[in-house]
Jmol script that loads the backbone (N, CA, C; Angstrom):
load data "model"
ATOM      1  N   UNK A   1      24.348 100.836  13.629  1.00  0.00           N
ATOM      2  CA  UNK A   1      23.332 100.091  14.359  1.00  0.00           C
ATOM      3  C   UNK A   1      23.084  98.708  13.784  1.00  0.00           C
ATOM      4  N   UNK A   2      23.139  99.000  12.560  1.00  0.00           N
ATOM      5  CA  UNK A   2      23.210  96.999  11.821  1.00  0.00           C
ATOM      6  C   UNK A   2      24.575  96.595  11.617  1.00  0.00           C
ATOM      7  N   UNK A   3      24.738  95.472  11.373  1.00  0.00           N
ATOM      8  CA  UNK A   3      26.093  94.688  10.725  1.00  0.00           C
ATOM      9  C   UNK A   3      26.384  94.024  11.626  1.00  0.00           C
ATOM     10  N   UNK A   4      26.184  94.007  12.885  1.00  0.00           N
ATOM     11  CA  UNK A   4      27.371  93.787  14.309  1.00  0.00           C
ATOM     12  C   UNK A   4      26.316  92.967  14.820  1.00  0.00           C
ATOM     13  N   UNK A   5      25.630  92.512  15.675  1.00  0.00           N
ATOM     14  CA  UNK A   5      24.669  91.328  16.388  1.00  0.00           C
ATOM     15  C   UNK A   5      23.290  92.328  15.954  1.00  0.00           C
ATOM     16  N   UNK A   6      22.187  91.476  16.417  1.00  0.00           N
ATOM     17  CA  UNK A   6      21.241  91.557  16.173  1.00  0.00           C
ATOM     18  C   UNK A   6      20.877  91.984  17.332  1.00  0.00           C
ATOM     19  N   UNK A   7      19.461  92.772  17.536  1.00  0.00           N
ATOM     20  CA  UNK A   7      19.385  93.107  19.502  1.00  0.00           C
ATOM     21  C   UNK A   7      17.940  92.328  19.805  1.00  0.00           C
ATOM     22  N   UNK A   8      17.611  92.432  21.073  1.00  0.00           N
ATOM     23  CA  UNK A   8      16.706  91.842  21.950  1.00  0.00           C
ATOM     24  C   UNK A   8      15.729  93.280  22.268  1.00  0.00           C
ATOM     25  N   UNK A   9      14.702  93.319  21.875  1.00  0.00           N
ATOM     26  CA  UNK A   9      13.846  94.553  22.399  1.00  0.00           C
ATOM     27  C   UNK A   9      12.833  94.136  23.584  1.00  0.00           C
ATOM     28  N   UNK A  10      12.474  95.487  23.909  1.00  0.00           N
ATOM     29  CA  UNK A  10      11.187  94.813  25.053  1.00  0.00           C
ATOM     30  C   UNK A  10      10.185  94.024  24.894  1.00  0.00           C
ATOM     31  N   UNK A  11       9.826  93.992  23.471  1.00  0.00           N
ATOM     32  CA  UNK A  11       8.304  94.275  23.033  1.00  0.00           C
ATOM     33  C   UNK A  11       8.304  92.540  22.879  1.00  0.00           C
ATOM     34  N   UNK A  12       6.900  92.123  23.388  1.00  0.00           N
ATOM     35  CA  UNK A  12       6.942  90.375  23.120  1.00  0.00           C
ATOM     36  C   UNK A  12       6.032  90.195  21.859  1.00  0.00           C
ATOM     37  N   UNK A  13       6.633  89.030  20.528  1.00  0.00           N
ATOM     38  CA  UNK A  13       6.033  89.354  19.414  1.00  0.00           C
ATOM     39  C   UNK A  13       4.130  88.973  19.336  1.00  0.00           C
ATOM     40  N   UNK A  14       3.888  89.440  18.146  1.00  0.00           N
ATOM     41  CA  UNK A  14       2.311  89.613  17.775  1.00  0.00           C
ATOM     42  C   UNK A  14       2.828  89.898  16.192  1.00  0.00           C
ATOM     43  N   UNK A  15       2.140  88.616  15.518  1.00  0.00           N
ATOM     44  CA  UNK A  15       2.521  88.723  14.308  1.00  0.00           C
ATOM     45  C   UNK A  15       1.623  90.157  13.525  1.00  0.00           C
ATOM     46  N   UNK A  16       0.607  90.449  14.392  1.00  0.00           N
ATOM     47  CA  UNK A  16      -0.248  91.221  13.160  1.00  0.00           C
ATOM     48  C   UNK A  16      -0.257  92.951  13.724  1.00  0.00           C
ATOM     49  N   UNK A  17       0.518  92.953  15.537  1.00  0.00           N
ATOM     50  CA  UNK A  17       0.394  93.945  16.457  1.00  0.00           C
ATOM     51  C   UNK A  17       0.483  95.359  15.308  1.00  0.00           C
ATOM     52  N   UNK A  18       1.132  95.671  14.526  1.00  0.00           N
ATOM     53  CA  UNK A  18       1.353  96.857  14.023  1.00  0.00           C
ATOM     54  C   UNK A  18      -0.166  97.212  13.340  1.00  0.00           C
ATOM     55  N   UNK A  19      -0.932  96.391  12.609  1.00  0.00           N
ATOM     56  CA  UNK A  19      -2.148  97.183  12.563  1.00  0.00           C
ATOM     57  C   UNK A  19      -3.034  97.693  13.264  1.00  0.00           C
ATOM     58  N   UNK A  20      -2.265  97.269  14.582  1.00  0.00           N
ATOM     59  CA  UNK A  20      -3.776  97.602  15.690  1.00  0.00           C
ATOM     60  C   UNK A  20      -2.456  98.373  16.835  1.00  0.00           C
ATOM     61  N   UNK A  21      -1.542  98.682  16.242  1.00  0.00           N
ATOM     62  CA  UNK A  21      -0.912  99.651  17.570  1.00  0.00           C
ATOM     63  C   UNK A  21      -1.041 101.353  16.996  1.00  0.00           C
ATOM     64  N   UNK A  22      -0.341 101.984  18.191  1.00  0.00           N
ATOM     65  CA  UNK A  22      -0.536 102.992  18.014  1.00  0.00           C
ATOM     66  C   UNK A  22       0.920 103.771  17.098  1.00  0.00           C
ATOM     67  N   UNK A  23       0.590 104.940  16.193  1.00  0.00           N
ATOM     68  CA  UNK A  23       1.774 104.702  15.616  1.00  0.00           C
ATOM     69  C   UNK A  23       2.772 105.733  15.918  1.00  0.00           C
ATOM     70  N   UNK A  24       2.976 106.131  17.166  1.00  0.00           N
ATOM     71  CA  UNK A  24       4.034 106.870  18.002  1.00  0.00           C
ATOM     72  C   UNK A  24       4.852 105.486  19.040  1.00  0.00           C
ATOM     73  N   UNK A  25       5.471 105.112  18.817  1.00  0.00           N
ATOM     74  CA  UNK A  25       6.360 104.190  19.886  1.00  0.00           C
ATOM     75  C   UNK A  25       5.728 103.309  20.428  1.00  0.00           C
ATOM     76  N   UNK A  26       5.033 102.013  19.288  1.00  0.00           N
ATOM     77  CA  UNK A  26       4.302 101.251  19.565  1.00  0.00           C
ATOM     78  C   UNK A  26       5.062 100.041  20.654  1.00  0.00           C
ATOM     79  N   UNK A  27       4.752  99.534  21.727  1.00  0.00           N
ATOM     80  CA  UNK A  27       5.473  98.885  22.498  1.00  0.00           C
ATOM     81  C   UNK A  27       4.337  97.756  22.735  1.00  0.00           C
ATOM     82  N   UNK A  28       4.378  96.704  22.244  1.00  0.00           N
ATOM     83  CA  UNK A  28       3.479  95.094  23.070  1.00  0.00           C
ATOM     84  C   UNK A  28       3.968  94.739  24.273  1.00  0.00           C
ATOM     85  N   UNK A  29       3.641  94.894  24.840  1.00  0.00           N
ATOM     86  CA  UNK A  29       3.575  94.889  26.227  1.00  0.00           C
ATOM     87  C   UNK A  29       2.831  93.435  26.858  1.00  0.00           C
ATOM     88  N   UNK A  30       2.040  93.281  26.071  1.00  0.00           N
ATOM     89  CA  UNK A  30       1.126  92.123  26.180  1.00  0.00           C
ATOM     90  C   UNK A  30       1.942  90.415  26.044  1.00  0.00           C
ATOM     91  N   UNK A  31       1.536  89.413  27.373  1.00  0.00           N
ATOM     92  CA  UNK A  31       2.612  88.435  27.068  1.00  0.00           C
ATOM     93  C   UNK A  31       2.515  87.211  26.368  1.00  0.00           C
ATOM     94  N   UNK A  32       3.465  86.867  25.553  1.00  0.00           N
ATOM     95  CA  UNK A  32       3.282  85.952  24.711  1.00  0.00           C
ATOM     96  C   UNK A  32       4.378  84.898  24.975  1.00  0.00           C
ATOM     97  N   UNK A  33       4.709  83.616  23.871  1.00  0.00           N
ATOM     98  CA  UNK A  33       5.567  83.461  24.162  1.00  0.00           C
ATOM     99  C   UNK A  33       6.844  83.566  23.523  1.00  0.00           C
ATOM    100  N   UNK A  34       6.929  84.589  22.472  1.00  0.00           N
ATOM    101  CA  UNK A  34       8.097  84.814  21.725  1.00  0.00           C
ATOM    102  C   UNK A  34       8.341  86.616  22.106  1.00  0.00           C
ATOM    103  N   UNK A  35       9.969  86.848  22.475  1.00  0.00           N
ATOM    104  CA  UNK A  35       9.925  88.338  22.023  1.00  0.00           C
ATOM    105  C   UNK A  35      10.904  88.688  20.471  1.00  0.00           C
ATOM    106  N   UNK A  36      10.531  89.983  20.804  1.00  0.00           N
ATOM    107  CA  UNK A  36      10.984  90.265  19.053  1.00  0.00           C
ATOM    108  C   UNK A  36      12.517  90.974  19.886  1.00  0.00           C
ATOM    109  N   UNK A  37      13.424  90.569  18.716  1.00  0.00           N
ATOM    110  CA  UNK A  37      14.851  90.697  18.323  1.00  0.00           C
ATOM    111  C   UNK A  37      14.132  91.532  16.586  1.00  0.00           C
ATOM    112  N   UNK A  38      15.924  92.655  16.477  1.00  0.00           N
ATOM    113  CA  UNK A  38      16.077  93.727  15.267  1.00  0.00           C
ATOM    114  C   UNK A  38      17.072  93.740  14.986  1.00  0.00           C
ATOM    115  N   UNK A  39      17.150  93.874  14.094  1.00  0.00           N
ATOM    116  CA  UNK A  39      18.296  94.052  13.362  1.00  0.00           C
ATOM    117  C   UNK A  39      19.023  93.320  12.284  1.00  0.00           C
ATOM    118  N   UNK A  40      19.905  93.393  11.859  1.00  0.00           N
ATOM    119  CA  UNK A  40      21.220  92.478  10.737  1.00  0.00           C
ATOM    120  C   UNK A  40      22.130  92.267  11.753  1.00  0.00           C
ATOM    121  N   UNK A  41      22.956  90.857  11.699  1.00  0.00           N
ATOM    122  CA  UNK A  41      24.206  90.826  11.520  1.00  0.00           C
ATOM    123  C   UNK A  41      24.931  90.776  10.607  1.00  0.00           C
ATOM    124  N   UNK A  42      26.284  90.141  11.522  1.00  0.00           N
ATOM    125  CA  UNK A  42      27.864  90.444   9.746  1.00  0.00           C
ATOM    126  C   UNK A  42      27.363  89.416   9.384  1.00  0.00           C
ATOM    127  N   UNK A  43      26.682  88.021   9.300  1.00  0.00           N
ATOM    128  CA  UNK A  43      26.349  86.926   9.264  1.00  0.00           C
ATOM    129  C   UNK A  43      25.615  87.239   8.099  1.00  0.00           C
ATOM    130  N   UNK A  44      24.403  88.090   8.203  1.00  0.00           N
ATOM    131  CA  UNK A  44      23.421  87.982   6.818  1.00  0.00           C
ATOM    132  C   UNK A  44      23.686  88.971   5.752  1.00  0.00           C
ATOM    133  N   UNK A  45      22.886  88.285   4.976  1.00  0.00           N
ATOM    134  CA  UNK A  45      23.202  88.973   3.676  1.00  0.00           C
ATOM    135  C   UNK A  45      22.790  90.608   3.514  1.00  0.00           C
ATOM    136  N   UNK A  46      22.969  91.529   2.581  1.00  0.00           N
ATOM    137  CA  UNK A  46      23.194  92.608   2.750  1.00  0.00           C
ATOM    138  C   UNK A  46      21.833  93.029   3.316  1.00  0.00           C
ATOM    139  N   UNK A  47      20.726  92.591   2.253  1.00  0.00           N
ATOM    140  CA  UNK A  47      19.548  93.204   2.234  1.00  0.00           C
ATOM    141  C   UNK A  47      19.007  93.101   3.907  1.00  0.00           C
ATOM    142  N   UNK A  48      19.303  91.961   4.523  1.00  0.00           N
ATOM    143  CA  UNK A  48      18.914  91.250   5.951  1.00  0.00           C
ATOM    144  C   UNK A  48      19.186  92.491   7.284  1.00  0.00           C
ATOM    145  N   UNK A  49      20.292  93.272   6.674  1.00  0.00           N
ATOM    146  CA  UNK A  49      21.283  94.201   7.802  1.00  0.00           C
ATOM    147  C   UNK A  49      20.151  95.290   7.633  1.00  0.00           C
ATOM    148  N   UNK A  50      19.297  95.216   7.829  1.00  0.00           N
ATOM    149  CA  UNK A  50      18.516  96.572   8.700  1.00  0.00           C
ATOM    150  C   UNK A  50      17.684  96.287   9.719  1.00  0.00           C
ATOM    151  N   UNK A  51      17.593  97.893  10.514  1.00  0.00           N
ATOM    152  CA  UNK A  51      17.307  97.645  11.845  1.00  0.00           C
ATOM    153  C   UNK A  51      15.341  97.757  12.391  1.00  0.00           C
ATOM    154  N   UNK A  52      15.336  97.618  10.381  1.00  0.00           N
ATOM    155  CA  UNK A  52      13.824  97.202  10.813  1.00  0.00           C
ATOM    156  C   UNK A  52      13.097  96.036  11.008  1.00  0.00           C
ATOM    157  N   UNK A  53      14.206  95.195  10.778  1.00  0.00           N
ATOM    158  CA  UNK A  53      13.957  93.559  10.679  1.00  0.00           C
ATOM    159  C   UNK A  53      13.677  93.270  11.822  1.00  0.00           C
ATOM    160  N   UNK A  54      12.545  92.493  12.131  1.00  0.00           N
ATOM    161  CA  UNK A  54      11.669  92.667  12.823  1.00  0.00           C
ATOM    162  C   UNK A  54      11.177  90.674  13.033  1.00  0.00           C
ATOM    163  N   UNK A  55      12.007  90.111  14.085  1.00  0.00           N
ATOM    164  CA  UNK A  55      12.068  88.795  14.112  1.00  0.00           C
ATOM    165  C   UNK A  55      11.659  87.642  15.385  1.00  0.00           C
ATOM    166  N   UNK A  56      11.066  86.754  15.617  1.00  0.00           N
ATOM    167  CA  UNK A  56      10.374  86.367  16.728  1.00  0.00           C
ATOM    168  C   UNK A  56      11.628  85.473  17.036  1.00  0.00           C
ATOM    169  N   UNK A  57      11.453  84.963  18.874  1.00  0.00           N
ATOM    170  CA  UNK A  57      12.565  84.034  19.117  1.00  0.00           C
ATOM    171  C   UNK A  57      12.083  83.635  20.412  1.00  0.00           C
ATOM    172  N   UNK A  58      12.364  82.475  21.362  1.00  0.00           N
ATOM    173  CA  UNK A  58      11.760  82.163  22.332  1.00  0.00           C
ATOM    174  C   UNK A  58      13.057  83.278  23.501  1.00  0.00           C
ATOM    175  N   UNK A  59      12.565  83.751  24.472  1.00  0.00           N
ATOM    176  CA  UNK A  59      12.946  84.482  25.185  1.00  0.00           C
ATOM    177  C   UNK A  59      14.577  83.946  26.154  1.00  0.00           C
ATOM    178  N   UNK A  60      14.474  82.722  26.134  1.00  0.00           N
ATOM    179  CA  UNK A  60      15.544  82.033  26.366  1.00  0.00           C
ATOM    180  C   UNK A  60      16.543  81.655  25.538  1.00  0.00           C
ATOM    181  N   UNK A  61      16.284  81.766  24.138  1.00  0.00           N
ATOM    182  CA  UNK A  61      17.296  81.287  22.901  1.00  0.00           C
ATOM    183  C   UNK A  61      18.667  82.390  22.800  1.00  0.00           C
ATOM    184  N   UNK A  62      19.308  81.540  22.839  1.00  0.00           N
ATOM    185  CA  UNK A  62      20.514  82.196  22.411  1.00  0.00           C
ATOM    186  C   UNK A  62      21.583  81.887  21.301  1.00  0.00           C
ATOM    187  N   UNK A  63      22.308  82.941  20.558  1.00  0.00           N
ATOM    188  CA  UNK A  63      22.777  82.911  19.388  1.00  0.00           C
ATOM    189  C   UNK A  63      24.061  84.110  19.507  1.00  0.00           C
ATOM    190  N   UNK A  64      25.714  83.214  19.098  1.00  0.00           N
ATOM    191  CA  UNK A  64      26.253  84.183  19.259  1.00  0.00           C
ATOM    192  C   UNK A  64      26.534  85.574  18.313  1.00  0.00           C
ATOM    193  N   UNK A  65      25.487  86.078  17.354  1.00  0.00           N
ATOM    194  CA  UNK A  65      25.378  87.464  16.942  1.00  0.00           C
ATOM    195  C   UNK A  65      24.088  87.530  17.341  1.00  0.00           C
ATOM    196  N   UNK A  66      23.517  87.362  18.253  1.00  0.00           N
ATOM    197  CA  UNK A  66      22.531  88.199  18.911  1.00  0.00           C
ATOM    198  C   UNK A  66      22.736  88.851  20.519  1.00  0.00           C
ATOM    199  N   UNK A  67      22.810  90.014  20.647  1.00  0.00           N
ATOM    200  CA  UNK A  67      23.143  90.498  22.023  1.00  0.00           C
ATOM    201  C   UNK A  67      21.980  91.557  22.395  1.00  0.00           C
ATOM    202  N   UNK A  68      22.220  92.650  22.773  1.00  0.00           N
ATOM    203  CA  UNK A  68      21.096  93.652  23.438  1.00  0.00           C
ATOM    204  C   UNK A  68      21.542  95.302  23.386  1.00  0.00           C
ATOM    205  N   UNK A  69      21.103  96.019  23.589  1.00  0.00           N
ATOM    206  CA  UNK A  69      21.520  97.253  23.688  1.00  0.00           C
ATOM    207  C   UNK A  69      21.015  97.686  25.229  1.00  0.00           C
ATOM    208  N   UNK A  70      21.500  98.478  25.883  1.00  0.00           N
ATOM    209  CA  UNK A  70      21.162  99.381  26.970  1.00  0.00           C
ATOM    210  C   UNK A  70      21.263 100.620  26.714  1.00  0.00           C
ATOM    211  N   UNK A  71      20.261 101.433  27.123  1.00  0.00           N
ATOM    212  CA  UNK A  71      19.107 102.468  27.038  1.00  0.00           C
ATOM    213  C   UNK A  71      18.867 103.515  28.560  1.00  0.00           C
ATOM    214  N   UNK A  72      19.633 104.789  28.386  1.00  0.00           N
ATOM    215  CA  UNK A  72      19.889 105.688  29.695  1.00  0.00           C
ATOM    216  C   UNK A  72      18.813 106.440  29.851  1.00  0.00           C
ATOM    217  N   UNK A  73      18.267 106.924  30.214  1.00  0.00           N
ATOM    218  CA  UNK A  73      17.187 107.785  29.832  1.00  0.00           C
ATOM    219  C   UNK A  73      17.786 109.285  30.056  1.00  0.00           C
ATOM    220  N   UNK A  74      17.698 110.244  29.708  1.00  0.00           N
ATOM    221  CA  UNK A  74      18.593 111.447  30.103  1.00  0.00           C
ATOM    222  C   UNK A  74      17.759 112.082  31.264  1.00  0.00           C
ATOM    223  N   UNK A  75      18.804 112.132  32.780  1.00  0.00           N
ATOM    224  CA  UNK A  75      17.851 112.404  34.043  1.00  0.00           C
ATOM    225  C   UNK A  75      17.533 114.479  33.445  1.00  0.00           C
TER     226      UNK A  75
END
end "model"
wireframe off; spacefill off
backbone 0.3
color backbone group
């Protein structure tokens, strides 16, 4: 899940959201104007490659080790 691009999540950032979310599958939902991107790429340094990294970006920016994941839901 790390090493390879970085991903694009739903959630739009809130620098302080985790003290005031809930702590089962906290999702911001609320709109701002940055969303949060996770993860490492091959690009950063070792410590950088986890997928808790947790990073703001304007919703239009693009970077080629940052891409997205898609998400099936099981019918």
């Amino acid at each position: 899940m790390s090493g390879n691009v970085a991903e694009w999540v739903e959630d739009w950032y809130a620098k302080a959201y985790y003290s005031r979310s809930p702590q089962k599958n906290p999702q911001n939902t609320d709109s701002a104007k940055e969303k949060v991107y996770r993860g490492g790429t091959y690009v950063d340094r070792t410590n950088d490659k986890r997928t808790t990294n947790r990073i703001a970006a304007k919703p239009d920016w693009v970077c080629y080790d940052l891409g997205f994941r898609l998400v099936a839901e099981p019918k």
